[in-house]
N, C-alpha and C positions, 0 to 999 in steps of 0.2 A: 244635524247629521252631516252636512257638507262642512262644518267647520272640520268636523275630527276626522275625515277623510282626508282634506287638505293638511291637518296637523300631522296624520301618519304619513302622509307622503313625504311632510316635509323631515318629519324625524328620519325615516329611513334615507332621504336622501343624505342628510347629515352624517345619520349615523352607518351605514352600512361602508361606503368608503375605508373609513377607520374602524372595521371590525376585520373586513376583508383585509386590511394592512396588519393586522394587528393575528390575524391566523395565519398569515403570510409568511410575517417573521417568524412565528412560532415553528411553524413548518420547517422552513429553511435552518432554523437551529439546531432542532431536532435531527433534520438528515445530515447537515454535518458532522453532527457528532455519531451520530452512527458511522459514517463514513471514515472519520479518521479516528480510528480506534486510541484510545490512550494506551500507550504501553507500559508497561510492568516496571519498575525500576530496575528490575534485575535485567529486564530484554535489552536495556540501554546500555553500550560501553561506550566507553573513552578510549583515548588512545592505549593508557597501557594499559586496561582489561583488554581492549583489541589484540593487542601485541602480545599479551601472556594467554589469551585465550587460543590463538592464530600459530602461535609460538613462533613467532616473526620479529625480528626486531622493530623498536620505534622508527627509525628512519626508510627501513622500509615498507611500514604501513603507510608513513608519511609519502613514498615514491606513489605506491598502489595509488595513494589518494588524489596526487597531483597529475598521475597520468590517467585516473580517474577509471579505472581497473575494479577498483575494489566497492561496491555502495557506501555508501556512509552520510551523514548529513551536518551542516556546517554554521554554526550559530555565532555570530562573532565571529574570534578566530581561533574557538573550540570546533572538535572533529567530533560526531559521536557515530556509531553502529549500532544494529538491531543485530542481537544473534540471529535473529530467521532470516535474514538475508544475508547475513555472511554463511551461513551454512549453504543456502542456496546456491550460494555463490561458489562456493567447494564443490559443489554434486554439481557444479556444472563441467569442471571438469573432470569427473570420473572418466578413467579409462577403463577399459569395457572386459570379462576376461576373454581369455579364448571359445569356452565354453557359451557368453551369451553371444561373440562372433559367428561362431559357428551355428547356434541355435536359431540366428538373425537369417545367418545364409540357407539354413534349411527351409524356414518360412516362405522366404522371399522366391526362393528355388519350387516350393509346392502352390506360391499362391501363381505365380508366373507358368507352371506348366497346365495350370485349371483354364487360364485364358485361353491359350494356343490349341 
């Protein structure tokens, strides 16, 4: 009876190490790839899908990129884009019309006289 006590102990100590390593890695692969989503072939552009998608010319995608304006990512010394972030990147500079101006100013004007 004390043999196979000492024989479980000792198997677990062998073995449990390298199970916990081996759920570990498993773990950690799994959350990476949940993490960095693969994208679609179609999400991905190059320069000239950038360029005819942007309707910008090549050279100055190539400026956006070098004064680092525009997102994009660099493998070698290929450029490529996610449409969801060049889009993004458009809606950030929307300008605003009069109407959400002014609908902004009414808000601001009624949440500011609730304080006072």
């Amino acid at each position: 009876m004390e043999q196979e006590i000492n024989i479980q102990s000792l198997l677990r100590e062998f073995f449990e190490p390298i199970i916990d390593d081996c759920i570990t890695r498993a773990l950690n692969k799994y959350i990476n790839e949940l993490r960095f989503d693969k994208p679609n072939e179609s999400d991905v552009l190059g320069v000239d899908e950038a360029s005819k998608y942007l309707k910008l010319s090549k050279p100055t995608i190539y400026k956006l990129t070098m004064d680092r304006e525009i997102p994009h990512y660099k493998l070698g010394k290929r450029l490529y884009f996610r449409k969801e972030e060049i889009d993004q990147w458009i809606n950030r500079g929307k300008i605003k019309t009069k109407q959400e101006i002014s609908d902004e100013a009414d808000e601001y004007l009624s949440r500011r006289g609730r304080r006072n």
